[in-house]
mmCIF file of the N, C-alpha and C atoms, coordinates in Angstrom:
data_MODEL
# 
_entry.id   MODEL 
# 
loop_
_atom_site.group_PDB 
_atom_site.id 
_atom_site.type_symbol 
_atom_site.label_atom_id 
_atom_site.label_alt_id 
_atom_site.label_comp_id 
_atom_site.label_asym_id 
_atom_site.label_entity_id 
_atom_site.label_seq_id 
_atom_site.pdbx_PDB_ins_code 
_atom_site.Cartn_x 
_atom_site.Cartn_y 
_atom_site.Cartn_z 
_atom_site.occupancy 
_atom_site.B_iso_or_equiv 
_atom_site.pdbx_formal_charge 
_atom_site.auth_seq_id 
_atom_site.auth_comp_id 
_atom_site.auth_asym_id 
_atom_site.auth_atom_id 
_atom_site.pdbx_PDB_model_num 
ATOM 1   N N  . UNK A 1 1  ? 141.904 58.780 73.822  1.00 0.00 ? 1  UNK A N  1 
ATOM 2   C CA . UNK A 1 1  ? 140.916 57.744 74.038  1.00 0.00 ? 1  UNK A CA 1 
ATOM 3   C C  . UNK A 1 1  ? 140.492 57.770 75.508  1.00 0.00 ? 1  UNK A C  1 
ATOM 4   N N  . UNK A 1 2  ? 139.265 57.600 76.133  1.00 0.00 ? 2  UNK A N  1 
ATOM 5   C CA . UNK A 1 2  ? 138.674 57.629 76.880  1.00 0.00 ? 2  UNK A CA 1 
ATOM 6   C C  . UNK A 1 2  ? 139.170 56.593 77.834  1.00 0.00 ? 2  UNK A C  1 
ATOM 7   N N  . UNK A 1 3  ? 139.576 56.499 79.553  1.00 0.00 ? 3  UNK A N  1 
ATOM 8   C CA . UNK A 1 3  ? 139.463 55.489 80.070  1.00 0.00 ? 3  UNK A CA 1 
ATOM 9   C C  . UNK A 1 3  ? 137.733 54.193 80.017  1.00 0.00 ? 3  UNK A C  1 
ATOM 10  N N  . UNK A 1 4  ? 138.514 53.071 79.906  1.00 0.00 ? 4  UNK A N  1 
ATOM 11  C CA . UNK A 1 4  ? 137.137 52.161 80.095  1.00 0.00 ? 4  UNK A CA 1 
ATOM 12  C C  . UNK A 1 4  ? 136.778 52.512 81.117  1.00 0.00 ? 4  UNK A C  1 
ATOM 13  N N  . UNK A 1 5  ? 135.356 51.709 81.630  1.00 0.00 ? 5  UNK A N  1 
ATOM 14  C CA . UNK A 1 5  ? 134.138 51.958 82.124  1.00 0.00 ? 5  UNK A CA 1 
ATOM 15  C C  . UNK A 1 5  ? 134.693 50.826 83.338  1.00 0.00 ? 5  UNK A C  1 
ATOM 16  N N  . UNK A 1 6  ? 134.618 51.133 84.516  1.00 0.00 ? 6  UNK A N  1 
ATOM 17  C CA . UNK A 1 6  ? 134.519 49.886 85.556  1.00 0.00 ? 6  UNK A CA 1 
ATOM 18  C C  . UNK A 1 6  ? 133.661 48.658 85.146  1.00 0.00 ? 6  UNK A C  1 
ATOM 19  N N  . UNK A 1 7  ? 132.758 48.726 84.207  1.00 0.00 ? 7  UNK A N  1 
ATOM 20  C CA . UNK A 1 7  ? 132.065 47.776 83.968  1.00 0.00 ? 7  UNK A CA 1 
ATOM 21  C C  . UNK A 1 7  ? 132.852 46.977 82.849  1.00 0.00 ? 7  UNK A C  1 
ATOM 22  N N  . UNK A 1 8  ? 133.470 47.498 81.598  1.00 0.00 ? 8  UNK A N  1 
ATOM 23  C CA . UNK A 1 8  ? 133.949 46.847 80.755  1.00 0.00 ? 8  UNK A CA 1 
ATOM 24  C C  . UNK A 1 8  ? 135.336 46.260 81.460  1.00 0.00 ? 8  UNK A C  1 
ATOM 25  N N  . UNK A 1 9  ? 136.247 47.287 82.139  1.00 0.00 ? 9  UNK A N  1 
ATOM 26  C CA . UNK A 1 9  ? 137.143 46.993 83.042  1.00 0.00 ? 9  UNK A CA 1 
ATOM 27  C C  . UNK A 1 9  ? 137.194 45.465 83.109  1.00 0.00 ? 9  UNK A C  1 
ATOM 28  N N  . UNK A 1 10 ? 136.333 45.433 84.451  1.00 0.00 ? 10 UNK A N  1 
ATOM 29  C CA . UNK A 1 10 ? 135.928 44.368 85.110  1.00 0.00 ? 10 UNK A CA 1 
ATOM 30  C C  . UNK A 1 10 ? 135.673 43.146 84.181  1.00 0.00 ? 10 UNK A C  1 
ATOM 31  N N  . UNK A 1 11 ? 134.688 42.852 83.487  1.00 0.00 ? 11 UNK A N  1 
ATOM 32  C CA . UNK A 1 11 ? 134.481 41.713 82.406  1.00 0.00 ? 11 UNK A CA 1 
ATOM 33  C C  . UNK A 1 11 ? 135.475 41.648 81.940  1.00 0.00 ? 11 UNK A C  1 
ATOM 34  N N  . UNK A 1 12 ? 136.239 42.036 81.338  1.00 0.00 ? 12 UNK A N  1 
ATOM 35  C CA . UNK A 1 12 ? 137.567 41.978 80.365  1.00 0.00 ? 12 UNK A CA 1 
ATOM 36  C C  . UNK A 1 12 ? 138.344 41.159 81.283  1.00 0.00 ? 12 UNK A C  1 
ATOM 37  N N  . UNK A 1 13 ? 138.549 42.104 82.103  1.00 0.00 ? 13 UNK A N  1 
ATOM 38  C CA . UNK A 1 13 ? 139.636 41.208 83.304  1.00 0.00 ? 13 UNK A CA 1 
ATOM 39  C C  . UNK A 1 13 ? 139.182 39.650 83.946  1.00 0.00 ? 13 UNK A C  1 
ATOM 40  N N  . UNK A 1 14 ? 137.718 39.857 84.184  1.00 0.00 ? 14 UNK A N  1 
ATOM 41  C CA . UNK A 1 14 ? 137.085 38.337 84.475  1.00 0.00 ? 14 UNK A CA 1 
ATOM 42  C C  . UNK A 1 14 ? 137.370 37.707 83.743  1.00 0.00 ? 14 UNK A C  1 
ATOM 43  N N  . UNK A 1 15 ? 137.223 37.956 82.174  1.00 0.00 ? 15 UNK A N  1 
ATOM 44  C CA . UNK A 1 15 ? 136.912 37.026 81.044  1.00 0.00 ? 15 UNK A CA 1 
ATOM 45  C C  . UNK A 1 15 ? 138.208 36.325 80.553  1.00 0.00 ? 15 UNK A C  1 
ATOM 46  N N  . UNK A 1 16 ? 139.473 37.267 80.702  1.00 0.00 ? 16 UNK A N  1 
ATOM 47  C CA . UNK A 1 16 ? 140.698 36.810 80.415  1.00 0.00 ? 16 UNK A CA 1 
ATOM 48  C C  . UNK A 1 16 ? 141.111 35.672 81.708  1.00 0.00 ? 16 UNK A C  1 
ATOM 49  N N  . UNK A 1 17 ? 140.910 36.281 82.762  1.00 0.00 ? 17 UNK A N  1 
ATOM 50  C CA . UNK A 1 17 ? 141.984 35.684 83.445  1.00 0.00 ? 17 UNK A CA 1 
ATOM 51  C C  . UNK A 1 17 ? 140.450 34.527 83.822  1.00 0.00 ? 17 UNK A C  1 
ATOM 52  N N  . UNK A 1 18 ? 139.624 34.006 83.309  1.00 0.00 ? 18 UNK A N  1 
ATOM 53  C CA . UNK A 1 18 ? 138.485 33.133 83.753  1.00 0.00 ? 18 UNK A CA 1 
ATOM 54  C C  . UNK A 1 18 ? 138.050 33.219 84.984  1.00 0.00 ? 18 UNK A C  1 
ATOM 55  N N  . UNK A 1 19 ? 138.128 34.250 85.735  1.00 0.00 ? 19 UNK A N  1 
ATOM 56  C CA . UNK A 1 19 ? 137.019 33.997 86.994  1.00 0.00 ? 19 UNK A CA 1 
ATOM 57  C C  . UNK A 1 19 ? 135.927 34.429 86.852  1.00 0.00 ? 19 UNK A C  1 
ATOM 58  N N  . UNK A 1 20 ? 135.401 34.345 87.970  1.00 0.00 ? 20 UNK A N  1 
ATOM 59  C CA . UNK A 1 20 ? 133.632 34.112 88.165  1.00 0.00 ? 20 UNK A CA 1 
ATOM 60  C C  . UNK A 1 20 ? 133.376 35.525 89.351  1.00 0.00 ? 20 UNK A C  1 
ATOM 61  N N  . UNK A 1 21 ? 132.567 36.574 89.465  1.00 0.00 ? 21 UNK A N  1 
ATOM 62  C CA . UNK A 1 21 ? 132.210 37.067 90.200  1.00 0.00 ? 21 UNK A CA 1 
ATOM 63  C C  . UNK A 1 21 ? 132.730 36.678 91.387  1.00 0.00 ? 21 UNK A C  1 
ATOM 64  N N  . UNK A 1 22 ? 132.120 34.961 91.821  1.00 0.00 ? 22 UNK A N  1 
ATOM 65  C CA . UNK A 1 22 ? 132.525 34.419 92.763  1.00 0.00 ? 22 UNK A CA 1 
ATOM 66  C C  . UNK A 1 22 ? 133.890 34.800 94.024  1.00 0.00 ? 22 UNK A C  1 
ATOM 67  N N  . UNK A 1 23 ? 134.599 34.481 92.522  1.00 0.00 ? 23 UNK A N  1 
ATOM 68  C CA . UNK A 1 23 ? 135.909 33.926 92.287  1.00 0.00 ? 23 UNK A CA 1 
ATOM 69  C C  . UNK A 1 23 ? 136.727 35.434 93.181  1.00 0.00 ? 23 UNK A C  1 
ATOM 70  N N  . UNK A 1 24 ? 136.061 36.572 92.431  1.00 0.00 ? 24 UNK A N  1 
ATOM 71  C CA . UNK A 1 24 ? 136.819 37.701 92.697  1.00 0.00 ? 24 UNK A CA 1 
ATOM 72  C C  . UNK A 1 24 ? 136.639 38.200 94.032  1.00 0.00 ? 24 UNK A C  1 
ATOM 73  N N  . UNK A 1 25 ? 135.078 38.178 94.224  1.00 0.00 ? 25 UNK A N  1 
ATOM 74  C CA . UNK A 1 25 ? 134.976 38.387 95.719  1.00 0.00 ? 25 UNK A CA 1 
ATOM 75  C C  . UNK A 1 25 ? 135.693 37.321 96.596  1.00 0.00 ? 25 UNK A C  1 
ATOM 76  N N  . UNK A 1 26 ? 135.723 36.391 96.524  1.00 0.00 ? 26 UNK A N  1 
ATOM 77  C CA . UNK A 1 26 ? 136.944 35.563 97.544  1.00 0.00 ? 26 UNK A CA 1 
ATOM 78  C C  . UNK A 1 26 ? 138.063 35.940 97.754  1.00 0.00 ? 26 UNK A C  1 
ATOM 79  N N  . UNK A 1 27 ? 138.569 36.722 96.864  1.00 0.00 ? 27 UNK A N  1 
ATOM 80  C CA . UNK A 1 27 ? 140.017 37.456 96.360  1.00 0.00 ? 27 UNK A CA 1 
ATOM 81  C C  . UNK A 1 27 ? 140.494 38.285 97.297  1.00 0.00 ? 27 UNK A C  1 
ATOM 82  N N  . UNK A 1 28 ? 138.631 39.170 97.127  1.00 0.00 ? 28 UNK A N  1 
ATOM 83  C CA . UNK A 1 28 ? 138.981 40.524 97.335  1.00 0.00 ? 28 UNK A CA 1 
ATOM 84  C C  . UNK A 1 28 ? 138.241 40.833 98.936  1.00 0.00 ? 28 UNK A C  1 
ATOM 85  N N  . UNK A 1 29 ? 137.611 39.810 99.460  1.00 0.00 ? 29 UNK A N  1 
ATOM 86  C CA . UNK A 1 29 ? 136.504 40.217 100.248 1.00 0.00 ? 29 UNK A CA 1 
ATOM 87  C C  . UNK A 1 29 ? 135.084 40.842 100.326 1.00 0.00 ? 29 UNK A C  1 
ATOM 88  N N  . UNK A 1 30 ? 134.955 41.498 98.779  1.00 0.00 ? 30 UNK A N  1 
ATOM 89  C CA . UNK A 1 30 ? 134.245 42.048 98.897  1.00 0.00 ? 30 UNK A CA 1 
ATOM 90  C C  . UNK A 1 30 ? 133.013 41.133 98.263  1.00 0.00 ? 30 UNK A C  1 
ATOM 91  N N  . UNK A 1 31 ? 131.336 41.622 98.516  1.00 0.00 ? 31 UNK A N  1 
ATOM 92  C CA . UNK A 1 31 ? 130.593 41.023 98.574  1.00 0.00 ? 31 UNK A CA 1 
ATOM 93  C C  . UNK A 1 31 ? 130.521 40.211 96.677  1.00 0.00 ? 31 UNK A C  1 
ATOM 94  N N  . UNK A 1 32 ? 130.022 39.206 96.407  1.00 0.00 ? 32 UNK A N  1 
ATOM 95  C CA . UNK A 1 32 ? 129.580 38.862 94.848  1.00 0.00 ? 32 UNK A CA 1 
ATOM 96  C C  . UNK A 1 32 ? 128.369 39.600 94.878  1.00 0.00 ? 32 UNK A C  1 
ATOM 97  N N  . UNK A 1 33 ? 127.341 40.113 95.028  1.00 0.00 ? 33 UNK A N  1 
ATOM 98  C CA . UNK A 1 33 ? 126.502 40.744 94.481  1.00 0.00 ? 33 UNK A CA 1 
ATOM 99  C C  . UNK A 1 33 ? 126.810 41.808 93.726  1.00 0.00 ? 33 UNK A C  1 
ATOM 100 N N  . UNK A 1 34 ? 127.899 42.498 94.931  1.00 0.00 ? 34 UNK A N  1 
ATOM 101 C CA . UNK A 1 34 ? 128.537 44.041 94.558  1.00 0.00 ? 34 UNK A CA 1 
ATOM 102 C C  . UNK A 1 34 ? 129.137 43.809 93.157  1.00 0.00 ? 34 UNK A C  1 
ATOM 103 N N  . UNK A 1 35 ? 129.716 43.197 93.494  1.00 0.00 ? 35 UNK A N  1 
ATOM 104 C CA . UNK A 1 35 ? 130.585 42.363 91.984  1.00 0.00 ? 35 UNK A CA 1 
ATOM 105 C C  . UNK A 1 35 ? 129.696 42.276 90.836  1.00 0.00 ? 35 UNK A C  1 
ATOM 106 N N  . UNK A 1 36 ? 128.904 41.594 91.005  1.00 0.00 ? 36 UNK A N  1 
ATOM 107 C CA . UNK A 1 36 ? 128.063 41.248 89.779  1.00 0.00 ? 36 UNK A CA 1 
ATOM 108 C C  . UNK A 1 36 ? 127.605 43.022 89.016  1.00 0.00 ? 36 UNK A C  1 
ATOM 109 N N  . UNK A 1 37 ? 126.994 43.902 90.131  1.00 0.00 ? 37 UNK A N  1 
ATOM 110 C CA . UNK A 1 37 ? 126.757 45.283 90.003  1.00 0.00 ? 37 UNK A CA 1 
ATOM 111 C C  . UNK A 1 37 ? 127.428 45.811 89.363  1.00 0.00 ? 37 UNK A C  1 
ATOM 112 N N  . UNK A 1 38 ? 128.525 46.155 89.914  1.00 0.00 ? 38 UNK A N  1 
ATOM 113 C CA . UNK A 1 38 ? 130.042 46.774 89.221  1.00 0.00 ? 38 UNK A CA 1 
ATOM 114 C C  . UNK A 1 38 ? 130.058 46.046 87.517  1.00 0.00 ? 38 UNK A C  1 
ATOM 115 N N  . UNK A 1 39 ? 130.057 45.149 87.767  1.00 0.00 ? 39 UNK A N  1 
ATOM 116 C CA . UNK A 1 39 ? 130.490 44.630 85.963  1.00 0.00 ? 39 UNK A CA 1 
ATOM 117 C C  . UNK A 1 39 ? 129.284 44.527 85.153  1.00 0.00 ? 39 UNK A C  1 
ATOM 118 N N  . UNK A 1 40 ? 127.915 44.617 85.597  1.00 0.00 ? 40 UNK A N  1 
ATOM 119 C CA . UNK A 1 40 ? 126.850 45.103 84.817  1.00 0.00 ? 40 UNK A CA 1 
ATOM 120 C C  . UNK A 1 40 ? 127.087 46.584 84.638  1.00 0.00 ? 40 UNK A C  1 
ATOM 121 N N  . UNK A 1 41 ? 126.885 47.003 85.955  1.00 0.00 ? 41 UNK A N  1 
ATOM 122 C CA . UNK A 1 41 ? 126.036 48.476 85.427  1.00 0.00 ? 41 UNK A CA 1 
ATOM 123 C C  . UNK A 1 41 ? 127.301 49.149 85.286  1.00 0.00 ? 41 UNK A C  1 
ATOM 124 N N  . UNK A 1 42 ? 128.432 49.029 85.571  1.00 0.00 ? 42 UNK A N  1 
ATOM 125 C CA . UNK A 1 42 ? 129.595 49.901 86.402  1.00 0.00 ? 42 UNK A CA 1 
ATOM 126 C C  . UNK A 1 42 ? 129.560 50.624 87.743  1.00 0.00 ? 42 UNK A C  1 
ATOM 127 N N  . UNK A 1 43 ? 130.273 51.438 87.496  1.00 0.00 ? 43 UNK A N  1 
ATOM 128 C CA . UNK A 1 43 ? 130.666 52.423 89.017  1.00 0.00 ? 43 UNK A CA 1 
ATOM 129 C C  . UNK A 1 43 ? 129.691 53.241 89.147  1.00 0.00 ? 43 UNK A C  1 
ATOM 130 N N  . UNK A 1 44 ? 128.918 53.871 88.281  1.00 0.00 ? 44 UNK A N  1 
ATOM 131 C CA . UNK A 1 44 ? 127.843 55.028 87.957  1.00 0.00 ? 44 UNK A CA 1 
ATOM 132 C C  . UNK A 1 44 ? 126.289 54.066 88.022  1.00 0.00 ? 44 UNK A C  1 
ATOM 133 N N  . UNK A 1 45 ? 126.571 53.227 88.217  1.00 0.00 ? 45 UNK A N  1 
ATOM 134 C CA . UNK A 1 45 ? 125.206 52.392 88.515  1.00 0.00 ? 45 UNK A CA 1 
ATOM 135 C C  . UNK A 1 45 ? 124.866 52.488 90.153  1.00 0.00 ? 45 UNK A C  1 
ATOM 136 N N  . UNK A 1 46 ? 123.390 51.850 90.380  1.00 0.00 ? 46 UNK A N  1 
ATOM 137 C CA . UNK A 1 46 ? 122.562 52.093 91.613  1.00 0.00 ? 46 UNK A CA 1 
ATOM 138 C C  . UNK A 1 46 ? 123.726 52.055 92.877  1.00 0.00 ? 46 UNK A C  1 
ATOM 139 N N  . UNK A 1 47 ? 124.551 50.602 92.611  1.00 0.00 ? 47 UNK A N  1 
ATOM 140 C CA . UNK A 1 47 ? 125.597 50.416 93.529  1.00 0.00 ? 47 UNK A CA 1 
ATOM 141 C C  . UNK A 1 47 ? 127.062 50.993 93.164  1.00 0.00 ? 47 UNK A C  1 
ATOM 142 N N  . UNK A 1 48 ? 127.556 51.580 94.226  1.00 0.00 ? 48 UNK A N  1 
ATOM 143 C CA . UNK A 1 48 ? 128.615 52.600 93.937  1.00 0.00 ? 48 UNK A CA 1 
ATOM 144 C C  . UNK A 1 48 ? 130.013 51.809 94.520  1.00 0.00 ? 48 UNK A C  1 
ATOM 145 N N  . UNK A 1 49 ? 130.977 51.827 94.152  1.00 0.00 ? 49 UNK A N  1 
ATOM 146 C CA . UNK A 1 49 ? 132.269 51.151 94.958  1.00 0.00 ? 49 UNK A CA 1 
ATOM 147 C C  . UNK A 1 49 ? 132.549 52.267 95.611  1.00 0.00 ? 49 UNK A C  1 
ATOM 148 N N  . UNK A 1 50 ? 133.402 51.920 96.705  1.00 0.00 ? 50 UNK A N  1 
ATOM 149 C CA . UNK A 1 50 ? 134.552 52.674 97.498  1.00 0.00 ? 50 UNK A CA 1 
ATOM 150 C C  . UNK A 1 50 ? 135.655 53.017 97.303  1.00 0.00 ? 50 UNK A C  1 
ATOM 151 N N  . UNK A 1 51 ? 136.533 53.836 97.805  1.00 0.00 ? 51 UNK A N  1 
ATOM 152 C CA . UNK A 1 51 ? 137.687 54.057 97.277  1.00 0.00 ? 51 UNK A CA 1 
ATOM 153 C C  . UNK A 1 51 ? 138.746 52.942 97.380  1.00 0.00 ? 51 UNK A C  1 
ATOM 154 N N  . UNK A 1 52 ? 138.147 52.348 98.636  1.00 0.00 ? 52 UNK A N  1 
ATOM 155 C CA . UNK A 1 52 ? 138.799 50.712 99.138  1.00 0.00 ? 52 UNK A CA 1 
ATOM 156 C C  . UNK A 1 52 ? 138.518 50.268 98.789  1.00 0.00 ? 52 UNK A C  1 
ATOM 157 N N  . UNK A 1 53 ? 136.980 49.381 97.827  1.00 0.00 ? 53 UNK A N  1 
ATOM 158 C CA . UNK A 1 53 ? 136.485 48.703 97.087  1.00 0.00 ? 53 UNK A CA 1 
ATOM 159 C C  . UNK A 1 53 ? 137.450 48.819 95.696  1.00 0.00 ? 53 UNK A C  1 
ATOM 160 N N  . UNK A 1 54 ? 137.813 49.967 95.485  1.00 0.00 ? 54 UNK A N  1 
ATOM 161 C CA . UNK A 1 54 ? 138.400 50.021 93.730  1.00 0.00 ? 54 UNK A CA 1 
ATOM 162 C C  . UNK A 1 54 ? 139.991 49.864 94.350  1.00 0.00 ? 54 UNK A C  1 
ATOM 163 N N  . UNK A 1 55 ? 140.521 50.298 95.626  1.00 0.00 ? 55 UNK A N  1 
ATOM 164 C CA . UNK A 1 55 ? 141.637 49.913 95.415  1.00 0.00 ? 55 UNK A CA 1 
ATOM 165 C C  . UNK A 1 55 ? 141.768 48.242 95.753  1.00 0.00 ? 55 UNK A C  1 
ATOM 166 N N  . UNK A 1 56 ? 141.038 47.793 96.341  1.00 0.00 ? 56 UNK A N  1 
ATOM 167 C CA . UNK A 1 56 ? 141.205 46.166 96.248  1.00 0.00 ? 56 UNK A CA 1 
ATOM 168 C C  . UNK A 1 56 ? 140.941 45.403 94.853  1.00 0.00 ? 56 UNK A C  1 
ATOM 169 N N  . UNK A 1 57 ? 139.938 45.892 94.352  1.00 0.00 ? 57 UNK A N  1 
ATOM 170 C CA . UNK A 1 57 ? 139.935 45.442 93.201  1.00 0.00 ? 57 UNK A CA 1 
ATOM 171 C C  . UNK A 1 57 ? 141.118 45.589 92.493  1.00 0.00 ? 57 UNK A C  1 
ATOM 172 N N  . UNK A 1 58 ? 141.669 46.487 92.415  1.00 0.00 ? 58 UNK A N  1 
ATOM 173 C CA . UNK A 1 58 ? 142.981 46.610 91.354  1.00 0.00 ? 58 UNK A CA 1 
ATOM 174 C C  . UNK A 1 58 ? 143.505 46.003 92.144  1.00 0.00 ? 58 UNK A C  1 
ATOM 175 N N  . UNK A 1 59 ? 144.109 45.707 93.444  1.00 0.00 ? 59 UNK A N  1 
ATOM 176 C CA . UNK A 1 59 ? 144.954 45.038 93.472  1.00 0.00 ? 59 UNK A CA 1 
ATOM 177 C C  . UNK A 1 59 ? 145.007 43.354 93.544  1.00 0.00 ? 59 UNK A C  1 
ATOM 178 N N  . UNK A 1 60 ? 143.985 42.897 93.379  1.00 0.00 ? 60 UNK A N  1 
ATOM 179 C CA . UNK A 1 60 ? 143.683 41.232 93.556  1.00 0.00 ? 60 UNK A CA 1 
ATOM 180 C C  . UNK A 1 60 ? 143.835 41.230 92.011  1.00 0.00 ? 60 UNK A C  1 
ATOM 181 N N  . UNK A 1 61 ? 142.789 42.237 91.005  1.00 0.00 ? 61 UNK A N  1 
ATOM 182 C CA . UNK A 1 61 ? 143.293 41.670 89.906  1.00 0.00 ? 61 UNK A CA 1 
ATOM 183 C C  . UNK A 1 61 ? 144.604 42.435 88.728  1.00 0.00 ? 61 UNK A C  1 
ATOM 184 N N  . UNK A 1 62 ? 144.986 43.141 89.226  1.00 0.00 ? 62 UNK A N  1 
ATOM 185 C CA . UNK A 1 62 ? 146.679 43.158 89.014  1.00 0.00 ? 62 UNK A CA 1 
ATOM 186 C C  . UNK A 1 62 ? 146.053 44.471 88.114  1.00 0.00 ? 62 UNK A C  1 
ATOM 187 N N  . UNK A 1 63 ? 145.400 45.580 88.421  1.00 0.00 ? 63 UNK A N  1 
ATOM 188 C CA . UNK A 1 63 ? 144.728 46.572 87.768  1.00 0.00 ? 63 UNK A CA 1 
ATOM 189 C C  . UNK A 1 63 ? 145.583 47.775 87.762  1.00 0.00 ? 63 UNK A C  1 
ATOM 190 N N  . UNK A 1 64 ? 145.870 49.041 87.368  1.00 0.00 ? 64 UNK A N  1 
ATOM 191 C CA . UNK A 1 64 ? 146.903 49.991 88.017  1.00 0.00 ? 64 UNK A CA 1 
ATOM 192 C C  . UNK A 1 64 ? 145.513 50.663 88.759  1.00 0.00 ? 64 UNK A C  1 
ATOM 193 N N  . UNK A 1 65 ? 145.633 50.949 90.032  1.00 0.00 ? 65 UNK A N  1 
ATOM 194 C CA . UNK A 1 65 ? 144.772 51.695 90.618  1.00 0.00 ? 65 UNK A CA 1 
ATOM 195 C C  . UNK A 1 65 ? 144.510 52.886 89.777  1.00 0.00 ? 65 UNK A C  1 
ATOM 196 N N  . UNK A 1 66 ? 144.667 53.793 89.526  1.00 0.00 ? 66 UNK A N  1 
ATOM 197 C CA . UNK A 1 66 ? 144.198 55.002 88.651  1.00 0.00 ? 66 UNK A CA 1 
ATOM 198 C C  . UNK A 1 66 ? 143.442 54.711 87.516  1.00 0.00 ? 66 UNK A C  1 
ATOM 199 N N  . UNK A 1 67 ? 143.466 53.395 86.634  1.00 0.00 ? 67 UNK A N  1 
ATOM 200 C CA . UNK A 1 67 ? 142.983 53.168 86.045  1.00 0.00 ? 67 UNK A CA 1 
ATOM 201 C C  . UNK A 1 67 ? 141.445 52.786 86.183  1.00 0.00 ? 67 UNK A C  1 
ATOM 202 N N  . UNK A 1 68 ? 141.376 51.614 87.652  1.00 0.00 ? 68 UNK A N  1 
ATOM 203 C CA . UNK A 1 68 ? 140.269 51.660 88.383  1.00 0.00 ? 68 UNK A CA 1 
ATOM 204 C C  . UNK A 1 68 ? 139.679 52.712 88.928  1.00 0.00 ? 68 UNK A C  1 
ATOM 205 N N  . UNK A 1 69 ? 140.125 53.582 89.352  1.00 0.00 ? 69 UNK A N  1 
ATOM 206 C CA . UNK A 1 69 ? 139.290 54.695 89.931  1.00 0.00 ? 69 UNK A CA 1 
ATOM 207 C C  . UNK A 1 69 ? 139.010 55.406 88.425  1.00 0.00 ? 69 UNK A C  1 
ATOM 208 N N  . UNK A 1 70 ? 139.827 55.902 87.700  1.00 0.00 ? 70 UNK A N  1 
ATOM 209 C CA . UNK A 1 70 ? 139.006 56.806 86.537  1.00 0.00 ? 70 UNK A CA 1 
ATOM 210 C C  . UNK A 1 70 ? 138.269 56.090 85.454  1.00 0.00 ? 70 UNK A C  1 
ATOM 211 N N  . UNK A 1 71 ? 137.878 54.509 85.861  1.00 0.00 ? 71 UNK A N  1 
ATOM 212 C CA . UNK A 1 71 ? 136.832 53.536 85.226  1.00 0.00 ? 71 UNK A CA 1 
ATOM 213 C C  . UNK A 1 71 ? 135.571 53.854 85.958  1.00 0.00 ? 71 UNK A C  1 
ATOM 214 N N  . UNK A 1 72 ? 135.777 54.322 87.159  1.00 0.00 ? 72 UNK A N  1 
ATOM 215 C CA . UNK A 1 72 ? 134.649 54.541 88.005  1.00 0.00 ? 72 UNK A CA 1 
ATOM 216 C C  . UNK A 1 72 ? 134.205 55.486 87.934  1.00 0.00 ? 72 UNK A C  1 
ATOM 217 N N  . UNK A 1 73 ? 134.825 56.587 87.741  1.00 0.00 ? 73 UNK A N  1 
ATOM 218 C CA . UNK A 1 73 ? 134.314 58.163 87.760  1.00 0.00 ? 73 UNK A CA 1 
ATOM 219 C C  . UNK A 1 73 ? 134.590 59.000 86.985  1.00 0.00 ? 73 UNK A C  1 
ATOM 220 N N  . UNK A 1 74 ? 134.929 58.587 85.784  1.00 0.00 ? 74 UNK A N  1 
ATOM 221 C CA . UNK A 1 74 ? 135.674 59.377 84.983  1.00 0.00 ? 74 UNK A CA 1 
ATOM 222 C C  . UNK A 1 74 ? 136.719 60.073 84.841  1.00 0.00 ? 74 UNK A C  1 
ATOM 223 N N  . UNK A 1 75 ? 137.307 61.241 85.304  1.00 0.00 ? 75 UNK A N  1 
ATOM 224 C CA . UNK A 1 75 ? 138.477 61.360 85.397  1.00 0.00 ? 75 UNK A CA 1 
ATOM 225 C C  . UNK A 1 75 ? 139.124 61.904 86.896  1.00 0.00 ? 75 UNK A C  1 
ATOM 226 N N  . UNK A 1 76 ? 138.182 61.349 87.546  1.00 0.00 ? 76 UNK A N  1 
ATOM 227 C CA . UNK A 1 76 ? 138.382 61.583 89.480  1.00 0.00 ? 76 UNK A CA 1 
ATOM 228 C C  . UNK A 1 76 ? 139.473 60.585 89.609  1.00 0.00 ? 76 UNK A C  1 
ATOM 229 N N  . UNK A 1 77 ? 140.274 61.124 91.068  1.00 0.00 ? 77 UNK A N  1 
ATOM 230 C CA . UNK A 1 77 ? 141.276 59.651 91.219  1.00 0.00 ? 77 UNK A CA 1 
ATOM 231 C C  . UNK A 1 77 ? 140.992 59.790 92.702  1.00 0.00 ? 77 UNK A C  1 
ATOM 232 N N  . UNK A 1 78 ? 141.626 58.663 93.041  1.00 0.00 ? 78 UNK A N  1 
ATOM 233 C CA . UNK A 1 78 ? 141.045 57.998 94.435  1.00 0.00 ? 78 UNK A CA 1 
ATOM 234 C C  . UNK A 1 78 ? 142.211 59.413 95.351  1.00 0.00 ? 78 UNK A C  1 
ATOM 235 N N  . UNK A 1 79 ? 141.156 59.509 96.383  1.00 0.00 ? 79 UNK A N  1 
ATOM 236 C CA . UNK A 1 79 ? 141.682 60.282 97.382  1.00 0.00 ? 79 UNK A CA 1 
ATOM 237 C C  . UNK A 1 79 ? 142.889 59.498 97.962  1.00 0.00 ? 79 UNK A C  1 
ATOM 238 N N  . UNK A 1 80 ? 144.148 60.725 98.083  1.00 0.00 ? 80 UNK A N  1 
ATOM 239 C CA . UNK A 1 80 ? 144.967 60.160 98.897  1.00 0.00 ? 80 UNK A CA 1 
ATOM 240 C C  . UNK A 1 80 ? 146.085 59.740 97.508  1.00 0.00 ? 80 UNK A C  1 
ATOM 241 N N  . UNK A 1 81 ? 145.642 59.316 96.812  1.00 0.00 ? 81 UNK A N  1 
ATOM 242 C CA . UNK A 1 81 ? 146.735 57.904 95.763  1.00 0.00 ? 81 UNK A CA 1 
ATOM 243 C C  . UNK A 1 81 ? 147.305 59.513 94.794  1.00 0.00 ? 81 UNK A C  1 
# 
């Protein structure tokens, strides 16, 4: 089975644990627009995350990093990890 999509990722994880775009960028630092981007379009959309962008994300919302990065790019993993 295919890793999910940073976009489904993301909603799933919003939707369970109830936060808000908002919510996550406060978390994480990173901007809510970006946020909103990421969980529409995903990682392969206009706006792209970072390798620091996906590892914060996994870690504010309790994600395994590898999982976040190969939601983002398919089966790339974050440099370094």
């Amino acid at each position: 089975m295919a890793e999910p999509d940073l976009s489904r990722l993301l909603r799933d994880t919003m939707r369970r644990r109830r936060l808000t775009p908002q919510a996550v960028a406060d978390l994480t630092g990173i901007r809510t627009p970006r946020i909103r981007a990421w969980a529409e379009d995903g990682a392969d959309g206009p706006i792209r995350p970072t390798a620091r962008e996906l590892a914060e994300l996994a870690d504010a919302l309790a994600l395994p990093l590898a999982g976040a990065a190969a939601g983002s790019r398919g089966s790339r993993r974050v440099a370094g990890r």
